[in-house]
C-alpha positions in Angstrom: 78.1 141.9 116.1 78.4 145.7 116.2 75.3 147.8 117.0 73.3 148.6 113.9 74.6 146.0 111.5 72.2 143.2 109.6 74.0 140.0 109.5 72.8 136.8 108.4 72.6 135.4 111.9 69.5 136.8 112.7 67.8 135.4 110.4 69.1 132.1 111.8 71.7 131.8 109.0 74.9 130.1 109.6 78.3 132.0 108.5 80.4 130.7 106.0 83.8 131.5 105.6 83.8 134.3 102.2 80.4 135.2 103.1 81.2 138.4 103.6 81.7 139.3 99.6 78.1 139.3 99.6 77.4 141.3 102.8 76.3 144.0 101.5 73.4 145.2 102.9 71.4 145.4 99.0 72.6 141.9 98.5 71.5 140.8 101.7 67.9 142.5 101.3 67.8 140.4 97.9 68.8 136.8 99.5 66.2 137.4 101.7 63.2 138.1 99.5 64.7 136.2 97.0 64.4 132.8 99.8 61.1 134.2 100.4 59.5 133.9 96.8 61.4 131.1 96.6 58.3 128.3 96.9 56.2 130.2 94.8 58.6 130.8 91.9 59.1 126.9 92.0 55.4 126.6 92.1 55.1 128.7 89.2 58.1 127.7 86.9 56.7 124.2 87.6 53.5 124.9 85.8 55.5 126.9 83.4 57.4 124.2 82.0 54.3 122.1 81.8 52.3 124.2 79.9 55.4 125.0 77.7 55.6 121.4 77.1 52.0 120.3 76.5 51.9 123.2 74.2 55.2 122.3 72.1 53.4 118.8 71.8 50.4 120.0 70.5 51.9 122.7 68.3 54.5 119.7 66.5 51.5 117.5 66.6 50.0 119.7 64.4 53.1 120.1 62.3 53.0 116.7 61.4 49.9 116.7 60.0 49.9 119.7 58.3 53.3 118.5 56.5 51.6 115.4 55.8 48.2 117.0 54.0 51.1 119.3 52.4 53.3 116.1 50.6 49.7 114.0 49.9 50.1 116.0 45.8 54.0 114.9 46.0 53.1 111.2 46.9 50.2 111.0 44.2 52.7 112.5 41.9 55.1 110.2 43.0 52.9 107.0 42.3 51.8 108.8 39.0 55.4 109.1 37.8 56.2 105.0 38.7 53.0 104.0 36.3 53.8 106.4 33.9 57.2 105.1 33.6 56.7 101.8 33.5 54.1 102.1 30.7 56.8 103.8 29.0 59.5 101.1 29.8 57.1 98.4 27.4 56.8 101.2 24.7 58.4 100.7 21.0 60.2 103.2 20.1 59.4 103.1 17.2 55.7 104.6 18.2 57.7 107.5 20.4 56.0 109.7 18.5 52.9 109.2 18.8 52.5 108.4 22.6 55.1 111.0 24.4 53.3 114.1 23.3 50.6 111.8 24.8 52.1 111.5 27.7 53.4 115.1 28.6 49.3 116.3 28.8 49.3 113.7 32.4 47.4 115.9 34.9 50.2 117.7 37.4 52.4 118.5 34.1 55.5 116.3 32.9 59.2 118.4 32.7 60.0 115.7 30.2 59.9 111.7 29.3 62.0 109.6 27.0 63.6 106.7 25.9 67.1 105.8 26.6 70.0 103.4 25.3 72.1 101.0 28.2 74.7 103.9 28.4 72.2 106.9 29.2 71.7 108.6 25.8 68.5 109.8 24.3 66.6 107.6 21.8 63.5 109.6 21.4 61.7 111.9 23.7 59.8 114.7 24.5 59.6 118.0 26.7 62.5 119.3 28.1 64.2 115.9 27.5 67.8 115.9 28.1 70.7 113.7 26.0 72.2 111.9 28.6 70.3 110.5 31.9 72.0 108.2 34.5 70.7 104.4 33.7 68.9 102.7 36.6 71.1 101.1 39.3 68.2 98.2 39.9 65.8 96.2 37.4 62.0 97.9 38.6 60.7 101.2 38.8 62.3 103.7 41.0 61.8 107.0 41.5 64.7 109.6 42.9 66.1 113.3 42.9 68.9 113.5 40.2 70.6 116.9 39.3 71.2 116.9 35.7 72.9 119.9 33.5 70.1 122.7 32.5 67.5 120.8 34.7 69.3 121.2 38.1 67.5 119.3 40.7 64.2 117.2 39.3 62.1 114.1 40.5 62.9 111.4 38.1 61.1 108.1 37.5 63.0 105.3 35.4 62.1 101.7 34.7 64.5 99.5 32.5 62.9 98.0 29.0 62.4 94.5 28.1 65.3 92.5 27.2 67.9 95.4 28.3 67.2 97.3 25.2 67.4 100.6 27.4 65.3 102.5 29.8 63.0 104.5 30.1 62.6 108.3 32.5 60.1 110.3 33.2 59.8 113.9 35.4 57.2 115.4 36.5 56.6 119.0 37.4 57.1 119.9 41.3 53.2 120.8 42.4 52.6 123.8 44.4 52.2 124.4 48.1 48.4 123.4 49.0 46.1 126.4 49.7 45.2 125.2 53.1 49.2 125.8 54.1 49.1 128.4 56.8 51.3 131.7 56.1 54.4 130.8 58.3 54.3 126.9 56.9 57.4 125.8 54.9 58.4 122.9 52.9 61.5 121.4 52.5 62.5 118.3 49.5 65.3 116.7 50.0 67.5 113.5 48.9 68.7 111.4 51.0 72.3 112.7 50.9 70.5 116.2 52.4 70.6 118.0 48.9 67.7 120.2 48.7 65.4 119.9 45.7 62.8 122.4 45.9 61.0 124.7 48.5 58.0 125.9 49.2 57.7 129.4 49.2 60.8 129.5 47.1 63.4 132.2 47.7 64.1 131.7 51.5 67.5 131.3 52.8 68.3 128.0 54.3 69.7 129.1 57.4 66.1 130.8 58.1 64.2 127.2 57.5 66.9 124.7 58.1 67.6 123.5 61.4 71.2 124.0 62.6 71.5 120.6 64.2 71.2 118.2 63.8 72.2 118.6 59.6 70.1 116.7 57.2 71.5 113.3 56.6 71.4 112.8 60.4 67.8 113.6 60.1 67.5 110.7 57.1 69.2 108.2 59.7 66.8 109.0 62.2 63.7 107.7 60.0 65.4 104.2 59.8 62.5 102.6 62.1 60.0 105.4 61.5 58.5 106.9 58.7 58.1 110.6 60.7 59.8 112.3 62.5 58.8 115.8 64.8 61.6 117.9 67.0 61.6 121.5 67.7 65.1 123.3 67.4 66.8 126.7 66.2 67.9 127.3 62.9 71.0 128.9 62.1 70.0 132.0 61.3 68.8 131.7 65.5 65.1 131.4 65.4 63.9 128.8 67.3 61.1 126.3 64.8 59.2 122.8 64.8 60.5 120.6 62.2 58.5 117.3 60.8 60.4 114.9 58.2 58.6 112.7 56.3 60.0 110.0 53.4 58.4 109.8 50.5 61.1 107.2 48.5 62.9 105.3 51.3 66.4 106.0 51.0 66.2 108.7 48.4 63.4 111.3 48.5 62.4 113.5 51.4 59.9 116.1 53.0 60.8 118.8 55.5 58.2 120.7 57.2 58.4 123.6 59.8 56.8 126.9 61.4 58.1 129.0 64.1 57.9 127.0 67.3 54.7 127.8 69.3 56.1 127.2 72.9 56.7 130.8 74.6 52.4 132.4 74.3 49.6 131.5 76.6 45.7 132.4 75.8 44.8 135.8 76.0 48.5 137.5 77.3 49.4 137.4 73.7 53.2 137.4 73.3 53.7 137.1 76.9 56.2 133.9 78.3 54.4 132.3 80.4 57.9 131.9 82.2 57.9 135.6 82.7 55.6 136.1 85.8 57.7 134.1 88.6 60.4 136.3 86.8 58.9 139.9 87.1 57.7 139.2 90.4 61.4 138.3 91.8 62.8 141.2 89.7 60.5 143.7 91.3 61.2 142.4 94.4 64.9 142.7 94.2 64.0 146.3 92.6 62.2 147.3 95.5 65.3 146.0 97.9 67.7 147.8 95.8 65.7 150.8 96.2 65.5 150.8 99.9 68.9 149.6 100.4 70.2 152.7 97.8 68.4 155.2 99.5 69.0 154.1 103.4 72.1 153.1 103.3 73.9 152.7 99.9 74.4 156.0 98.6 76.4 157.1 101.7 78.6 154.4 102.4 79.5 154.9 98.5 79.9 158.2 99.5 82.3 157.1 102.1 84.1 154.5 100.1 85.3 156.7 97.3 86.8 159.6 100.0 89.0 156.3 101.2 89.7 155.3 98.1 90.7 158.8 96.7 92.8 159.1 99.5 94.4 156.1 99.7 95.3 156.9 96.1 97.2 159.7 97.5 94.3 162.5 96.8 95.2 164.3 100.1 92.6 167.3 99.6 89.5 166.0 102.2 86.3 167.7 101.4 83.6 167.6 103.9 81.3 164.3 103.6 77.7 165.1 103.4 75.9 162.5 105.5 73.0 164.7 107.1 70.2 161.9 106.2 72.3 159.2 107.0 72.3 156.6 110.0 73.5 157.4 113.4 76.3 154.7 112.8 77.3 156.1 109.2 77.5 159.7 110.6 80.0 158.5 113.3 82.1 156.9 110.7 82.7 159.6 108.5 83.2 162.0 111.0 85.9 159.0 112.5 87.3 159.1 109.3 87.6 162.7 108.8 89.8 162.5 111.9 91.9 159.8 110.9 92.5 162.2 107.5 93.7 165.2 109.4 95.8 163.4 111.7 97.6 161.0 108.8 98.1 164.8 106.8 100.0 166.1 110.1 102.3 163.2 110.7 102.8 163.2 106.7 103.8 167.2 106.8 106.3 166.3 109.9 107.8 163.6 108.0 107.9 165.2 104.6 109.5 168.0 106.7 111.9 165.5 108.6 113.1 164.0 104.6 113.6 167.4 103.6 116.0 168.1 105.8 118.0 164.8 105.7 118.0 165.4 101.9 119.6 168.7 102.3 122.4 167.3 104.8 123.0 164.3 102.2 123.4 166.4 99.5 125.9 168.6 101.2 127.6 165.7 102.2 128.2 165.0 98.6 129.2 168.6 98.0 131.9 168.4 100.9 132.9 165.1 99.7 133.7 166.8 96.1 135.2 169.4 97.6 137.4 167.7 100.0 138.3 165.7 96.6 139.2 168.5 94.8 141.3 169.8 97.1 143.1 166.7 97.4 143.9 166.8 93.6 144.9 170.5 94.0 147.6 169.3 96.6 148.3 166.3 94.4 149.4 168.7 91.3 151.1 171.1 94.0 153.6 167.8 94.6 153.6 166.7 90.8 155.5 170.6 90.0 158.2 169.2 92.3 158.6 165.8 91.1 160.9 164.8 88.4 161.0 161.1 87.8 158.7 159.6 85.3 157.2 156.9 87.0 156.2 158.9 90.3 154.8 161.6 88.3 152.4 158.3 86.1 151.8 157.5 89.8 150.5 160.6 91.2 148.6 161.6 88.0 147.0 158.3 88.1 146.1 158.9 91.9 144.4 162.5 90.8 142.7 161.0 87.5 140.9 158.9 90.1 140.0 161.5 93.1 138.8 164.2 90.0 136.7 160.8 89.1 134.9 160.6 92.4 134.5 164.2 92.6 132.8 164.5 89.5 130.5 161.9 91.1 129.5 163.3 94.1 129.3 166.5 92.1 126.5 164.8 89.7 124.8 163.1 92.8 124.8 166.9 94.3 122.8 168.0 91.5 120.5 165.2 90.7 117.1 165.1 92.2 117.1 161.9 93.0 119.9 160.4 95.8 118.8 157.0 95.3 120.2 157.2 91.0 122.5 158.6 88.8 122.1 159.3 85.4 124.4 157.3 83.3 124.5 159.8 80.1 124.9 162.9 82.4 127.4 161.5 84.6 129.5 159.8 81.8 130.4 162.8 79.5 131.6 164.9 82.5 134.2 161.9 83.1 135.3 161.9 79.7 135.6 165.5 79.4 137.6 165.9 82.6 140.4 163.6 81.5 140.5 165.0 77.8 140.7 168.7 79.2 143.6 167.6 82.1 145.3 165.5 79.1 144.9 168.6 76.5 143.8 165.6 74.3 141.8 167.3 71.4 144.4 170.1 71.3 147.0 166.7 70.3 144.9 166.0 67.4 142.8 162.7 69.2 139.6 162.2 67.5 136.5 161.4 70.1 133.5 159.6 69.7 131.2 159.2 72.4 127.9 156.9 72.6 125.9 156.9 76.1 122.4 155.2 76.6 120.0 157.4 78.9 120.1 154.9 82.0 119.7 155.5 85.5 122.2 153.0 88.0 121.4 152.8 91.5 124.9 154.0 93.5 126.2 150.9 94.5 126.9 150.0 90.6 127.3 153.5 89.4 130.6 154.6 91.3 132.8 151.5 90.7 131.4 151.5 87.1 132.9 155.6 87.2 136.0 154.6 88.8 136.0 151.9 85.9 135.4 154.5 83.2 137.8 156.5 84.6 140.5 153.7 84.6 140.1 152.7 80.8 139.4 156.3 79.4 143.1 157.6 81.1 144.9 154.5 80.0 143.2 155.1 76.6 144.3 158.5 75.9 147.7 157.7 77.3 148.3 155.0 74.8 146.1 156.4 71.6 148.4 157.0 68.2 148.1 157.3 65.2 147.6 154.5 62.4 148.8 154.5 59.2 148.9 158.2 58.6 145.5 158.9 60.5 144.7 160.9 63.2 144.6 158.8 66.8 140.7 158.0 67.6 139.0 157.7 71.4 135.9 155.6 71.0 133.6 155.6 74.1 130.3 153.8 74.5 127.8 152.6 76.9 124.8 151.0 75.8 121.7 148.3 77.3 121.7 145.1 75.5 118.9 142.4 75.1 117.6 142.0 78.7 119.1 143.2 81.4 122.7 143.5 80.2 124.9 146.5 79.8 128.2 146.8 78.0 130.4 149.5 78.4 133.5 149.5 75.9 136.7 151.8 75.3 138.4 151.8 72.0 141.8 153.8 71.3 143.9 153.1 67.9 147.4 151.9 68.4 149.8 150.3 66.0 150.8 147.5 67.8 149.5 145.5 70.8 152.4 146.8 72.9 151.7 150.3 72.3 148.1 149.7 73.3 149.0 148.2 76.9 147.0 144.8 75.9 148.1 143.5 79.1 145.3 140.8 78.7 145.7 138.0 82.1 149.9 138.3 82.4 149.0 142.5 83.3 150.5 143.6 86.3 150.1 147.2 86.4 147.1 148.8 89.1 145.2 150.0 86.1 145.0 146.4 84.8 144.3 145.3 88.9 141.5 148.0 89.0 139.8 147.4 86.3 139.3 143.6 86.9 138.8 144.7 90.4 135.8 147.2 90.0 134.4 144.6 87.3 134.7 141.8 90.0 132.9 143.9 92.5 129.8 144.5 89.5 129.5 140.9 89.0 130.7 141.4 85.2 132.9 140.4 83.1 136.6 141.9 81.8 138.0 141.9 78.3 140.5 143.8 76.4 141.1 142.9 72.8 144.0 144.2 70.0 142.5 143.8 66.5 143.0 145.8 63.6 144.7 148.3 64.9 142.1 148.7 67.9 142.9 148.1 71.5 139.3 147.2 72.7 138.3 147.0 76.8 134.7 145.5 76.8 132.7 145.2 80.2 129.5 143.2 80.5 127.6 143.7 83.6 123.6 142.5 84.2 122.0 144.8 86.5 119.9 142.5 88.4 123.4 140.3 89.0 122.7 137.4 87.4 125.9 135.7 85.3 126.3 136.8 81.9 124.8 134.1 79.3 127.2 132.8 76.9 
């Protein structure tokens, strides 16, 4: 281990392979202290939990009383609504009224009671009594929660009359919340499909009160072999609170109490966790490590880390590190690596220096090589003055459309800035324009139309793509004519398909496929041989089509050499 450097070993550690992501010398300091509290943390989250448990026992203990004190005036009503209606059930009707009115001054107050035909409808009643109730579904008293229109949710009691003359239903008012409640107490009815009838206080939103799971049917199916049941849980809303469920009707009518969950205070700390301490002492431990870590040795390898990082990024302006109150051993390495920056900016200056020149002697390469060209063509039209056959002078003129083609592109490599490329839509229109000015093409009346993608090839594809261009633009303007009265048309284009495909296409109008030179496979000529030549060489394809009065030569050529799809 070098001098000056806190590793793991020393503390009798062993290394593990990927340790060193966490050897940093903060995280280290943390580890440490951290292994250090360790037993009493344990210790003290130990005791935590069990206080936090006795005192969630206690505090849903209580709930369970308190929600049953609070549903004592719901079961009295309860057994006051199965008397009432079955005194009801054995009434005449004839003597309706004279007892109901009787019967609406019961103490706890009556929403309504009635007498009712087989099929539900009213035969006499008073209060708020409705026309149509649902008919008992069994042949005693039973009490339930039934929604009916203008009533909404009530508690209704029916018991069916002698000799299946009818029925009889009674509801009584919902009592208020006892006095004794405390403030944060709620109260919950329910059925036993998890409707809710009533609350107490009324108004609150049921994602405040209602657990979030488990929903309340599950809670109803939970009371099968119990009649209570107490669980703490957060609501929806996110509050965490101590629910009790008592039944008051098996199978149909249910209580819901809850408070906020008393599990996170202890005695006199107020609203302190009690699972905060063995926290807050570990935290200001780790603070305290960060600290001296930061101020000893942090701050200047951070310091030093984001010079190398700015200058591997390419930032080659070095300012002077200011490590005066660091270590010994972080002093030395920034002055090391203040050393290693002056020497990598000298060797980079000499080889900057070195591609300069190379640059320069490549690019007048190119110049010499377009010269050389040119003066090649000159000599070429020298010996075409003297020639008078037809077919030697198509030969030679051929031979100097070709050299004037490679000039041009060493000439556009001389005057791009970057040797590597050449720009397709500057390199293009300079071809084109040679062979329509040597031709005199425009002053013959040919129409041009020209379409070029701004695309830069690497030189390797460029050049035979050129001598390509060069091949089907002369045999092009050699062959346009004119169509049915109209002027002859050059159509030039070079464009980037989906992907990585590239078409370059050639259109001149001609009457007739003969006219055109649609060679097509029997083609014999060295245009024809060039042009599947120099497409051969760009791993593309060759076409040349005769429709409509258009001789078409289409090229497809991917750049990254795979075969064209289909």
């Amino acid at each position: 281990m070098a001098p000056g450097r806190i590793g793991f070993a020393r503390f009798g550690l062993p290394a593990v392979r990927g340790w060193h992501r966490f050897d940093s010398f903060a995280v280290r300091l943390g580890l440490v202290l951290t292994l250090a509290l360790l037993p009493v943390g344990l210790m003290a989250m130990i005791q935590s939990g069990k206080v936090v448990a006795e005192v969630r026992a206690r505090s849903e203990a209580a709930l369970a009383g308190q929600t049953l004190r609070a549903v004592r005036p719901h079961l009295a009503l309860i057994q006051q609504a199965r008397g009432a209606v079955a005194v009801l059930a054995g009434l005449d009707p004839s003597l309706c009224d004279r007892v109901l009115p009787q019967v609406m001054t019961l103490s706890g107050g009556v929403l309504f009671a009635g007498l009712y035909d087989p099929d539900g409808r009213r035969l006499c009643g008073a209060g708020a009594s409705p026309a149509l109730v649902p008919p008992p579904t069994k042949a005693e008293p039973m009490v339930s929660v039934a929604r009916l229109e203008r009533h909404g949710s009530v508690l209704l009691a029916v018991a069916p009359m002698a000799g299946g003359a009818g029925f009889a239903a009674f509801a009584p008012l919902n009592p208020p919340l006892p006095t004794f409640a405390t403030q944060d107490f709620v109260l919950l009815l329910f059925d036993g499909a998890g409707g809710v009838l009533t609350s107490f206080p009324a108004g609150l939103s049921p994602r405040s009160i209602l657990p979030a799971s488990p929903p309340l049917p599950d809670l109803v199916a939970g009371l099968a072999s119990q009649d209570t049941d107490t669980f703490t849980a957060r609501t929806a809303a996110g509050p965490e609170r101590a629910f009790s469920v008592v039944e008051l009707v098996k199978g149909r009518l249910y209580a819901l109490g809850s408070w906020p969950a008393q599990t996170t205070f202890l005695g006199d700390y107020g609203a302190v966790p009690v699972a905060l301490f063995p926290a807050l002492m570990w935290a200001v431990s780790l603070v305290a490590a960060w600290i001296a870590a930061e101020t000893l040795v942090t701050v200047h390898i951070r310091r030093l880390r984001t010079a190398l990082i700015a200058f591997t990024g390419g930032n080659r302006k070095v300012e002077t590190l200011d490590m005066r109150h660091a270590p010994p051993e972080l002093r030395e390495t920034a002055e090391a690596f203040q050393g290693m920056t002056q020497t990598i900016l000298q060797d980079e200056a000499r080889l900057e220096d070195s591609l300069r020149q190379k640059e320069a002697l490549l690019r007048e390469l190119h110049h010499r090589v377009k010269n050389n060209l040119q003066l090649i063509a000159s000599i070429v039209n020298i010996q075409l003055r003297r020639i008078r056959t037809d077919e030697a002078r198509h030969a030679l003129t051929s031979l100097q459309d070709r050299m004037l083609g490679l000039a041009t592109i060493h000439d556009r490599i001389y005057q791009s800035t970057d040797l590597s490329e050449v720009s397709v839509h500057r390199l293009f229109p300079g071809i084109v324009d040679q062979i329509l000015r040597r031709t005199r093409a425009r002053e013959k009346g040919l129409r041009v139309e020209t379409s070029f993608d701004a695309l830069d090839l690497p030189l390797d594809k460029a050049v035979p793509l050129a001598l390509l261009l060069t091949e089907a633009v002369s045999n092009a303007v050699r062959h346009a004519a004119a169509v049915e009265g109209t002027a002859p048309m050059l159509r030039v284009s070079f464009h980037r398909r989906t992907g990585d495909e590239v078409v370059l296409e050639v259109t001149n109008s001609a009457p007739t496929p003969t006219a055109a030179a649609v060679t097509g496979d029997h083609g014999s000529g060295i245009g024809t041989q060039l042009l599947r030549g120099f497409a051969g060489q760009l791993g593309g394809t060759f076409e040349r089509t005769f429709t409509g009065g258009l001789c078409r030569v289409t090229i497809w050529l991917s750049l990254s050499g795979r075969p064209r799809r289909p």
